[in-house]
C-alpha positions in Angstrom: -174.7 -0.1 -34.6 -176.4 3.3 -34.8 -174.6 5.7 -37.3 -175.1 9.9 -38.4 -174.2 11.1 -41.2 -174.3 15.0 -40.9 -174.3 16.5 -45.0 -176.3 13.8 -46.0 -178.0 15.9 -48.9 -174.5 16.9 -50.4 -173.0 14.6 -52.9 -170.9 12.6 -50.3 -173.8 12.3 -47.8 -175.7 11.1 -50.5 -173.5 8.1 -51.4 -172.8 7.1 -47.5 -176.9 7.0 -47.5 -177.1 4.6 -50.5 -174.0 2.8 -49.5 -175.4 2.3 -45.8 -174.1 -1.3 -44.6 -176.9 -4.2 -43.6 -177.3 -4.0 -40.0 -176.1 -0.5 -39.3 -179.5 2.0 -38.2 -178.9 5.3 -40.4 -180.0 8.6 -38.5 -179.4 11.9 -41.6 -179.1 15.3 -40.7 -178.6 18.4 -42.9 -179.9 21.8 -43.9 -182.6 23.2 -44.1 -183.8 21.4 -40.5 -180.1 21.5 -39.0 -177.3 23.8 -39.5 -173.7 23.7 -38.1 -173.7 27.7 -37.8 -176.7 27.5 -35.2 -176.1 27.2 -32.1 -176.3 24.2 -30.0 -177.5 22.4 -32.9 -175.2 20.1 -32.6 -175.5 19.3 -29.0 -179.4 19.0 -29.6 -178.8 16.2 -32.6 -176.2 13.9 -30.4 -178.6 14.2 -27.4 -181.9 13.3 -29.8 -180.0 10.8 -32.2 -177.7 9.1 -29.7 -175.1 7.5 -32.0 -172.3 5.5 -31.8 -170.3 6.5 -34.4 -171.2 9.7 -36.7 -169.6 10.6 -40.5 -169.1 14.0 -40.7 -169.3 15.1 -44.4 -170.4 18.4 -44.2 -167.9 21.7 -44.9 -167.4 24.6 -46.4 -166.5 23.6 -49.6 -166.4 26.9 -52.0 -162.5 27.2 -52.2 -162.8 31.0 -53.8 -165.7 32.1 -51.9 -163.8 31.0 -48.6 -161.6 34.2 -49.1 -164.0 36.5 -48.7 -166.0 34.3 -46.3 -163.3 33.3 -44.5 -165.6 33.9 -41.2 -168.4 31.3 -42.2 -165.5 28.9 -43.3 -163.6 28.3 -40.0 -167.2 28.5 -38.5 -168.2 25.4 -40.6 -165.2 23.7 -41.1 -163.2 24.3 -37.6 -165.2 25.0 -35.2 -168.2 22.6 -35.8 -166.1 19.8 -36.1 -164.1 20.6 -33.1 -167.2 20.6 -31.0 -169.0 17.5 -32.4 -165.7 15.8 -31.8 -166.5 17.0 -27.8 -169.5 15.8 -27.7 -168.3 12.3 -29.6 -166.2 12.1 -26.8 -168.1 12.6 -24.1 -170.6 10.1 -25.3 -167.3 7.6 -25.8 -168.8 7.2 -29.7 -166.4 7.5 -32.6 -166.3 10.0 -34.9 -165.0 10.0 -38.6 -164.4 13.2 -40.2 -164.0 13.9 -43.8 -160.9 16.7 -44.7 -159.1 17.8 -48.0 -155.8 17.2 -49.6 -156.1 21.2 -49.7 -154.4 21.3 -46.2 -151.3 21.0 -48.5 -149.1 23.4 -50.4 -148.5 21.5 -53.4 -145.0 22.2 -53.4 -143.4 18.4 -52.5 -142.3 16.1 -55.4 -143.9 13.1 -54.2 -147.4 12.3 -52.5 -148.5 13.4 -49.6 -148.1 11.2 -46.5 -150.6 11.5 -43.7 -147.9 12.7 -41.4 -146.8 15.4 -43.9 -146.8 18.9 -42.6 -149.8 20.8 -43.2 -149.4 24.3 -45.3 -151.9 25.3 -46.8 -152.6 28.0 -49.3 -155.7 29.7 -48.8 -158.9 29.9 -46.3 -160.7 26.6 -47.3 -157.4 24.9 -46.6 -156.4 26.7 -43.1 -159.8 26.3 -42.1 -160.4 22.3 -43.1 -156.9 22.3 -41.0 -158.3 23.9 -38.2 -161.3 21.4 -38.2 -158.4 18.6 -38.3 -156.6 20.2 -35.1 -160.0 20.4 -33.5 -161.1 17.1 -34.1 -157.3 15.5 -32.8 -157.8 17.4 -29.8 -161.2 17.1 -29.0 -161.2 12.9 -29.7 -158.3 11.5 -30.1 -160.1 8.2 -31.3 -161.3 10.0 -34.1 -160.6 9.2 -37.9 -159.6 11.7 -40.1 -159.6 11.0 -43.9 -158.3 13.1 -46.3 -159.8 13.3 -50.2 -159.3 15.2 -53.0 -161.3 16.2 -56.3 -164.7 14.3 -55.0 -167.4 14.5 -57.3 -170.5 12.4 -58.3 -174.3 12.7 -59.9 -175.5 14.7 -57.7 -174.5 18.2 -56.8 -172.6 20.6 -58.4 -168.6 19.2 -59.6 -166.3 19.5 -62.2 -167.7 16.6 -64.1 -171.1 18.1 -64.3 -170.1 21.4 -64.7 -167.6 20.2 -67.9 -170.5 18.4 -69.5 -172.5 21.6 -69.2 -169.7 23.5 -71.3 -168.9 20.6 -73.5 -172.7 20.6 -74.8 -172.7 24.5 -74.6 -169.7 25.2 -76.7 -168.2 22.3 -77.5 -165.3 23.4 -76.3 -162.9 24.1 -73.3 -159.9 25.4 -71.6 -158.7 23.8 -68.1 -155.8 23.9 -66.4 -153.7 22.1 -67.1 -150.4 22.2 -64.2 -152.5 21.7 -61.6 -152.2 17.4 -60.3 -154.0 15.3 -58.2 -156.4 12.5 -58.3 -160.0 12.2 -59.1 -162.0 10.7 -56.6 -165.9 9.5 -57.1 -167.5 9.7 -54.3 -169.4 6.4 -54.4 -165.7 5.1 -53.6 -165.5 7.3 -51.1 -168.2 6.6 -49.5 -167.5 2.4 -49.1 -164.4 3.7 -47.8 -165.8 5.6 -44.7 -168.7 2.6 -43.7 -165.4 0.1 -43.9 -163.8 3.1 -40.9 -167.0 2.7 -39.5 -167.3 -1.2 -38.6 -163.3 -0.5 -37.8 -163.3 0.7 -34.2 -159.4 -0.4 -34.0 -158.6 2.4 -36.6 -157.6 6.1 -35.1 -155.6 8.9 -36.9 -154.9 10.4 -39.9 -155.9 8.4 -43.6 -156.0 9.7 -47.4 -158.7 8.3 -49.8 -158.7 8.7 -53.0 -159.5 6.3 -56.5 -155.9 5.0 -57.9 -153.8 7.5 -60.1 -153.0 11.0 -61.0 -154.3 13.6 -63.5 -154.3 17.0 -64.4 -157.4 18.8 -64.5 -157.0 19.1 -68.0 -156.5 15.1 -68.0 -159.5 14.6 -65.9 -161.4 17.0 -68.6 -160.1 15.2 -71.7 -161.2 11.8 -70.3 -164.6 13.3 -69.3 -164.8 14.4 -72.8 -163.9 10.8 -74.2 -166.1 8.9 -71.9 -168.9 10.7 -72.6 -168.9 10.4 -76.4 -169.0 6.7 -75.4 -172.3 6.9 -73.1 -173.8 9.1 -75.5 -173.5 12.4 -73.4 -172.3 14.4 -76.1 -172.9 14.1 -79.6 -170.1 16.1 -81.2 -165.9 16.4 -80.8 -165.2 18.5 -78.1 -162.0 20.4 -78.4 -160.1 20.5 -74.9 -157.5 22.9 -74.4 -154.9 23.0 -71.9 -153.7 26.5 -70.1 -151.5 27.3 -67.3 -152.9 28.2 -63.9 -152.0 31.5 -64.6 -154.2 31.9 -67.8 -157.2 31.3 -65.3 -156.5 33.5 -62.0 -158.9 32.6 -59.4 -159.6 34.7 -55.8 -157.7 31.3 -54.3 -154.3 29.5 -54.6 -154.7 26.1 -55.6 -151.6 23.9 -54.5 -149.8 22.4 -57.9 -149.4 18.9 -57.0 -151.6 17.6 -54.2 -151.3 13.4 -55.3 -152.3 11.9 -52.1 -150.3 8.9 -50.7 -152.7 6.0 -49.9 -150.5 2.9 -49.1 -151.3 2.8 -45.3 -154.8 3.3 -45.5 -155.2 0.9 -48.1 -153.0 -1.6 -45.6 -155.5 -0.8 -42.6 -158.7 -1.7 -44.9 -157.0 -4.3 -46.6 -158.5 -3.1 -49.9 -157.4 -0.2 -52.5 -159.7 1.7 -54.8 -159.8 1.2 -58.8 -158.3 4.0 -61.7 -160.2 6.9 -61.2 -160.9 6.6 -65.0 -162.5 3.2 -64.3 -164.8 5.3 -61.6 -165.5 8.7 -63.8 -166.9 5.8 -66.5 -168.7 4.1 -64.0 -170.2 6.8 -62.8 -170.7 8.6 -66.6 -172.8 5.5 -67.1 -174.9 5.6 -64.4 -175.3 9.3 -64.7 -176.4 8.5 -68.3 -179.6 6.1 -67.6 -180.6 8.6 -64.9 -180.7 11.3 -67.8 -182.5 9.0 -70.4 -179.7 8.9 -72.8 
């Protein structure tokens, strides 16, 4: 099996290229030498590469910036998709696309199923919907998974950017009425190669590690952890605020907890805590830095 990631230099690209399965031929493509906004870029990269099934983890992903880029946003995360998912199609490959638990309001009581309705909030959200809607349309084979609050070692994240504050100023304020579920991208990635060598699977899925958290939670065990991997050397205080002690250009949705139990049924496997991941990957992320 021939497979293409497209984002392979973000922080998910970069875990499906180290998590590649054995047998499976890995073609990459990502900027600077290919860019979803040129085009027939796309069209150029499934004539040259020729796969049968592509992972497409590339978007849009700057939630505030989206508002006032709301243009380049739908550009990157509808309307690319919608057209690789025609030209998946017309090759009769299969195409897995990677979306975001931001499609959703926040405003149900219990986790989101795949069939929920949509609502979302803001421009990152309408226009990862968008991709969705093109993607369902365009290749009807397609697999859609939905993810929430990725991060990793690589790139910019909330885990990164709270050990840059916490050895800063040794101390820090997060929200903390906002819910969802961590998700390390490692995981992630195993998760999309197991869609991959599935050709039976179709539709809607949601991915994300096992659990719930604030983003103050998430903070406080980042905090913890990395006093144990030697990260940080001091007490960090972590203090929790509402959403509205931190107004951002975008609405985030309140409570976007993800419901897994069918995908985990389909791949006959389910994800650890994410606070099992975050020290997992707080370890690694410590030898890598000497520490």
């Amino acid at each position: 099996m021939k497979a293409l990631v497209i984002g392979a230099g973000g922080q998910l690209g970069r875990e499906l290229v180290r998590a590649v399965p054995p047998g499976v031929a890995l073609a990459t493509a990502d900027l600077p030498s290919f860019d979803l906004e040129r085009a027939g870029a796309l069209d150029l990269l499934l004539k040259e590469e020729v796969p049968d099934v592509t992972i497409n983890a590339a978007a849009f992903t700057a939630v505030d910036a989206a508002e006032s880029e709301r243009e380049r946003a739908f550009c990157i995360n509808g309307e690319a998709p919608a057209r690789l998912a025609q030209l998946v199609s017309e090759r009769s490959a299969r195409l897995i696309h990677v979306s975001t638990d931001f499609v959703f309001d926040g405003e149900r009581a219990r986790p989101y199923r795949p069939d929920d309705e949509p609502r979302p909030l803001g421009a990152y959200g309408e226009s990862k919907l968008a991709g969705e809607r093109g993607v369902r349309c365009q290749c009807p084979r397609a697999v859609i998974v939905r993810t929430a609050w990725l991060y990793s070692g690589t790139g910019q994240n909330f885990v990164k950017t709270m050990l840059r504050i916490m050895r800063e100023r040794g101390a820090v304020r997060v929200v903390a009425d906002q819910v969802g579920t961590p998700t390390w991208a490692r995981g992630l990635a195993h998760a999309l190669w197991m869609f991959a060598v599935r050709p039976d699977l179709s539709g809607i899925f949601h991915w994300t590690d096992a659990g719930v958290a604030s983003w103050y939670d998430f903070a406080t065990a980042i905090a913890e952890e990395a006093r144990e991997t030697g990260q940080l050397t001091a007490p960090v205080h972590v203090e929790p605020i509402s959403t509205s002690q931190y107004p951002t250009p975008a609405r985030r949705p309140s409570f976007s907890v993800l419901d897994k139990v069918a995908t985990w049924e389909a791949l006959g496997t389910r994800p650890p805590h994410w606070r099992v991941q975050l020290r997992h990957m707080l370890a690694e992320l410590s030898v890598e830095e000497g520490r």
